[in-house]
C-alpha positions as CSV (number, residue, x, y, z in Angstrom):
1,X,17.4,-17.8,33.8
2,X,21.4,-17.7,34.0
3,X,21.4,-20.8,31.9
4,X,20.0,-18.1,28.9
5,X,23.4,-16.7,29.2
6,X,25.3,-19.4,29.2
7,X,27.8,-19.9,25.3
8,X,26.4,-22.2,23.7
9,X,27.3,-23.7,19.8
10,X,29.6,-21.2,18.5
11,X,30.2,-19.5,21.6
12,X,27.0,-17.6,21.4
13,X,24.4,-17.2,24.4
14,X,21.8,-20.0,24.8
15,X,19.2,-17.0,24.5
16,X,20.0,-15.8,20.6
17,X,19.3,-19.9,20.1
18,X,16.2,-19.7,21.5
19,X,15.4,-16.3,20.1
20,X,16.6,-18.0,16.3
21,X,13.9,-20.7,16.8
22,X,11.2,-18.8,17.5
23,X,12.1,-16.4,14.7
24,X,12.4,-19.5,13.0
25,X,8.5,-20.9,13.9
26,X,7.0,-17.1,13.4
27,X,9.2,-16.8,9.3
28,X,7.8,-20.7,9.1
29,X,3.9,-19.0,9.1
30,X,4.8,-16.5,7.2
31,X,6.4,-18.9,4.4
32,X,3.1,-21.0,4.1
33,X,1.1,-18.1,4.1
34,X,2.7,-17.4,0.8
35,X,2.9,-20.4,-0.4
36,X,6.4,-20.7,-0.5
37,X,7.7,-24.4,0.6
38,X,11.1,-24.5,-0.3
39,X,11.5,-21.8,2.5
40,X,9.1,-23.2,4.6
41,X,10.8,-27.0,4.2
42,X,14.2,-25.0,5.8
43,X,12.8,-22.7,8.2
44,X,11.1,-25.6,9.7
45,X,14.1,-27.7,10.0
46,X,15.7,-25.1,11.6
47,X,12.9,-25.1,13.9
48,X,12.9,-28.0,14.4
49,X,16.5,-28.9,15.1
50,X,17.2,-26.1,17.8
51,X,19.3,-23.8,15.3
52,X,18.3,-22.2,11.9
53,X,20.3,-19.0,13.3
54,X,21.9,-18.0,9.8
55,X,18.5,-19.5,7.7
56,X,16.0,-17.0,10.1
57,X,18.7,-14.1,9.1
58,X,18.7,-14.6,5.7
59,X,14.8,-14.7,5.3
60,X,14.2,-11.9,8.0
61,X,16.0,-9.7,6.1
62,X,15.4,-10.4,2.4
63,X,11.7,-11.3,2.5
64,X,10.2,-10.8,5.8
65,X,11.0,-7.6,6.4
66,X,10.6,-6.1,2.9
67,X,7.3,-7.6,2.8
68,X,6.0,-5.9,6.2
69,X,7.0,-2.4,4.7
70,X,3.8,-0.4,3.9
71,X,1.5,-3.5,4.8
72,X,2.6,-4.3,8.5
73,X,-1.0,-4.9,9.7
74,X,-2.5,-6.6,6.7
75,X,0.8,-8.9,6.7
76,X,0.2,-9.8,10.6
77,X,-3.4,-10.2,10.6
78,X,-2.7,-12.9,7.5
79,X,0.0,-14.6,10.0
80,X,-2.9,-14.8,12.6
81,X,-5.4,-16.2,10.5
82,X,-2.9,-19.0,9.0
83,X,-2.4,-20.1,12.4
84,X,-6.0,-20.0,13.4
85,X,-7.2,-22.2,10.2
86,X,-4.4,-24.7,11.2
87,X,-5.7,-24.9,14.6
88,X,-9.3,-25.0,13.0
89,X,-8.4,-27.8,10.8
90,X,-7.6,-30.5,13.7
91,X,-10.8,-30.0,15.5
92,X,-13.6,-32.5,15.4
93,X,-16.9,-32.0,13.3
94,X,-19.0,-31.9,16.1
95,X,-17.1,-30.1,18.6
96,X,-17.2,-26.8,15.3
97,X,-20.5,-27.7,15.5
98,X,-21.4,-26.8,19.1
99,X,-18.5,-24.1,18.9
100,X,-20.4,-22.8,15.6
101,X,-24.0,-23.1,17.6
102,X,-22.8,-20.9,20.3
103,X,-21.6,-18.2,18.0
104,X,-24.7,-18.1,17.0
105,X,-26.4,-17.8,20.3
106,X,-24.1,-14.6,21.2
107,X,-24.4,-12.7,17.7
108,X,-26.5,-13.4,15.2
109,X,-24.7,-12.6,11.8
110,X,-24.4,-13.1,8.1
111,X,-21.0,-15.3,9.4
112,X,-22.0,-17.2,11.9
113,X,-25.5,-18.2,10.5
114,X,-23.7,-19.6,7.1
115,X,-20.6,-21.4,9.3
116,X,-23.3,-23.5,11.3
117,X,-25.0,-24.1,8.0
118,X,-22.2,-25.5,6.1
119,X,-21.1,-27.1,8.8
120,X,-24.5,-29.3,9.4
121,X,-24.2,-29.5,5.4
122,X,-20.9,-31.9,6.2
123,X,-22.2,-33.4,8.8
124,X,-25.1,-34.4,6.7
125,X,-27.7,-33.2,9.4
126,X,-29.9,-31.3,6.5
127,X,-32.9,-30.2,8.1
128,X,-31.3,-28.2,10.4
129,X,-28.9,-26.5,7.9
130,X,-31.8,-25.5,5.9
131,X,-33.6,-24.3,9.1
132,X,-30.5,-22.6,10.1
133,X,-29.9,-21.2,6.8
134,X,-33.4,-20.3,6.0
135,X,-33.7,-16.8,7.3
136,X,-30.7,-15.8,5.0
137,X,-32.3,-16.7,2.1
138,X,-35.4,-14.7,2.4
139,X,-33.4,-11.7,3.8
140,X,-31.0,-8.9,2.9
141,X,-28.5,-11.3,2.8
142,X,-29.8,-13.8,0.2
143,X,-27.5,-12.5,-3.0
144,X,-23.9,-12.8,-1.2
145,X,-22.0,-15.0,-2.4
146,X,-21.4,-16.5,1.6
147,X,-25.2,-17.4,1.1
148,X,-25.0,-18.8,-2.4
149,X,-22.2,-21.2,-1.7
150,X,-23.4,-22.2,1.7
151,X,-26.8,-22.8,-0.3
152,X,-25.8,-24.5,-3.4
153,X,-24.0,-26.3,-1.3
154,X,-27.0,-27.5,0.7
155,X,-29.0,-28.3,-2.6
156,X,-25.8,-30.3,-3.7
157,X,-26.2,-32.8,-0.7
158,X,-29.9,-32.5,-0.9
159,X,-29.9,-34.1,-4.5
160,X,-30.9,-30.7,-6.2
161,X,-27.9,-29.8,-8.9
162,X,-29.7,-27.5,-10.9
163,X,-30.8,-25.5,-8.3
164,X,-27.6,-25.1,-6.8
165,X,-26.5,-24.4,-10.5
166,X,-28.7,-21.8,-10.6
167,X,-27.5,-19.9,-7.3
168,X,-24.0,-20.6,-8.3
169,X,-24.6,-18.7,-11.7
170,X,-25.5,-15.5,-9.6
171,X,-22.0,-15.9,-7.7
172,X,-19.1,-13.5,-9.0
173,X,-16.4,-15.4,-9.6
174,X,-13.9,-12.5,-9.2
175,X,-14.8,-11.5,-5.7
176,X,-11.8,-13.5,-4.4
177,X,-9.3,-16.4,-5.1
178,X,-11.5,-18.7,-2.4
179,X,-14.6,-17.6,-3.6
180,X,-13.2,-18.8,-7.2
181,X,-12.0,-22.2,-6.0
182,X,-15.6,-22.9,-4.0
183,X,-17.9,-21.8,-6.2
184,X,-16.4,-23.4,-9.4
185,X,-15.8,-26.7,-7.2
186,X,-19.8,-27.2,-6.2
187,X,-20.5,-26.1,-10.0
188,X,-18.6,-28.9,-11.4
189,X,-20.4,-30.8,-9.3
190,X,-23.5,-29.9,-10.4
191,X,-23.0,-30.4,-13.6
192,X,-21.7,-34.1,-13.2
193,X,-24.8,-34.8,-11.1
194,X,-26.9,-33.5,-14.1
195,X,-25.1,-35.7,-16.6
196,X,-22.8,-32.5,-17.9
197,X,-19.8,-34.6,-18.1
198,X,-17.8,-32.1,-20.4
199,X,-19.2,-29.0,-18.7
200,X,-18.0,-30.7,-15.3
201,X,-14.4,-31.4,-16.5
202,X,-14.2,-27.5,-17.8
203,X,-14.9,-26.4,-14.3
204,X,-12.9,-28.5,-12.4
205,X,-9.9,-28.0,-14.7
206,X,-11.0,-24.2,-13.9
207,X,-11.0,-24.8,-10.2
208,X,-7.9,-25.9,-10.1
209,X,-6.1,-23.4,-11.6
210,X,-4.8,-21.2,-9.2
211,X,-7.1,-23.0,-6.1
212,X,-6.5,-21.8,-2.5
213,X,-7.4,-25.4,-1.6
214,X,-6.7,-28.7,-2.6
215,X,-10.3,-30.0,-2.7
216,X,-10.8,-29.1,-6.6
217,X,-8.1,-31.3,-7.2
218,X,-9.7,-34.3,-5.2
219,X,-12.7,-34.1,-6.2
220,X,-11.5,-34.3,-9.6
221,X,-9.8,-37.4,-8.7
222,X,-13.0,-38.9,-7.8
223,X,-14.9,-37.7,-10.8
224,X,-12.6,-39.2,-12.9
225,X,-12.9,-42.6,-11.1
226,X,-16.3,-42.3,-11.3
227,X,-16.1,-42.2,-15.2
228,X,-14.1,-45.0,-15.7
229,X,-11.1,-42.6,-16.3
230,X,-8.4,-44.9,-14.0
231,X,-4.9,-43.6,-15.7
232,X,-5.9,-39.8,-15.6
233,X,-7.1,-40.1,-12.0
234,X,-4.2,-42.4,-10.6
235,X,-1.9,-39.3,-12.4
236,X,-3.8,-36.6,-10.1
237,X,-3.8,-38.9,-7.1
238,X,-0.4,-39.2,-7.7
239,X,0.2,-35.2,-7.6
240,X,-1.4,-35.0,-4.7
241,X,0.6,-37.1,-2.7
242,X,3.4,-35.2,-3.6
243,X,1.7,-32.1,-2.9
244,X,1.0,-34.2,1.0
245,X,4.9,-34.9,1.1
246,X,6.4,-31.6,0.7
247,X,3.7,-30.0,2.7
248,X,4.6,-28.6,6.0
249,X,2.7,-29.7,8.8
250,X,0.6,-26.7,8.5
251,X,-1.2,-26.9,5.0
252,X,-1.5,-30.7,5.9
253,X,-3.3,-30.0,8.9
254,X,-5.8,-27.3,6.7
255,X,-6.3,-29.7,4.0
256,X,-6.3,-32.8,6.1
257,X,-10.0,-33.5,4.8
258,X,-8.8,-33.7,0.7
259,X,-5.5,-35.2,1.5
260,X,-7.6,-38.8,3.5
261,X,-10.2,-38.5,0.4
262,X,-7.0,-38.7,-1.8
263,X,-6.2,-41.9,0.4
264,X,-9.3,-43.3,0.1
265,X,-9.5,-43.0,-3.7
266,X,-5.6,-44.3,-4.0
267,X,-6.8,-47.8,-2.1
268,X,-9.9,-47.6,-3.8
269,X,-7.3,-48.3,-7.3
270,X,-5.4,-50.6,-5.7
271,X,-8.9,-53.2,-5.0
């Protein structure tokens, strides 16, 4: 405990270093909640590095805490669930799966229903998605958008575009930025599985725009390979790679899934 006391670099205690990192981890969050990676590049080298003293300063005072003023509570519950998605992100299919399944088993709800269903969607076990999914559809519940997405995306895998075009058209786009980015992603699908090349590349170029994920862009990638378009789809490979590089280890955790399709496709070019 003494050894907290002890002068360390510039004659300062060992415990306003230790303080400065964590400030620096906890500012590091809050940077790639917003999006902000030129901070988020130097708060987590100062992290990283055992210092960052004078960088955490800086961005405590001029942007963290301005931004907790008046939204404290909103601002910290974002911080928690930026952490949580990262965690989220590294788990294994199957172990959400059974984590998802037991959710379910304590409280059955709109949530928790849809999660297990989208989640057997990736994991192409079908049947039970649609079983798990089916008494949402028939219910209070079957016109939220949670329930259209989950379900277009069901009739996506299941080789039904125009239904899932359907039950995406009844989605409101403006209901939020992830909302957007999902339900203009599967549309675009939809349309390229129905031979609506033009009305495919409108949406994606759609999704994209101001996407909460990087999966419009990847799936783009691959629609474009699949049309013979090699140039245009090595060019957004290409951006996304840079997009992997300067990512923090956070947002490549969250979109680890888009960033390896990405790979795939780049040494699918190079055959």
């Amino acid at each position: 405990m003494e050894s907290l006391f002890v002068p360390g670099p510039w004659g300062l205690p060992n415990i306003i270093w230790a303080i400065a990192r964590v400030a620096s981890v906890v500012f590091l969050v809050h940077a790639v909640m917003r999006r902000d990676w030129l901070w988020a590049v130097f708060l987590g080298l100062g992290a990283a590095l055992g210092g960052g003293l004078i960088t955490a300063l800086f961005y405590g005072f001029t942007i963290f805490a301005p931004s907790m003023q008046g939204s404290g509570t909103r601002t910290r519950r974002a911080v928690k669930q930026t952490v949580q998605s990262g965690v989220e992100a590294v788990k294994p299919l199957d172990t959400k799966i059974a984590e998802a399944q037991q959710a379910l088993s304590r409280s059955d709800t709109l949530a928790n229903r849809s999660s297990l269903a989208h989640l057997l969607t990736r994991a192409g076990r079908l049947d039970e998605a649609q079983s798990t999914l089916q008494p949402l559809l028939t219910g209070i519940y079957r016109d939220d958008p949670v329930v259209l997405l989950t379900s277009a995306a069901l009739d996506l895998a299941q080789g039904q575009p125009a239904l899932a075009e359907q039950k995406l058209g009844q989605v409101e786009l403006q209901t939020s930025a992830a909302t957007r980015t999902q339900a203009l992603t599967l549309l675009a699908e939809a349309q390229a599985q129905q031979g609506n090349l033009s009305g495919a590349e409108a949406r994606y170029q759609e999704a994209m725009h101001a996407a909460t994920t990087e999966e419009p862009r990847a799936r783009y990638a691959e629609f474009l390979l699949k049309q013979g378009r090699t140039e245009q789809a090595q060019e957004v490979l290409n951006r996304l790679l840079q997009i992997e590089n300067e990512a923090t280890p956070l947002y490549r955790r969250q979109e680890r899934e888009w960033f390896e399709l990405a790979g795939r496709l780049r040494r699918q070019l190079r055959r």
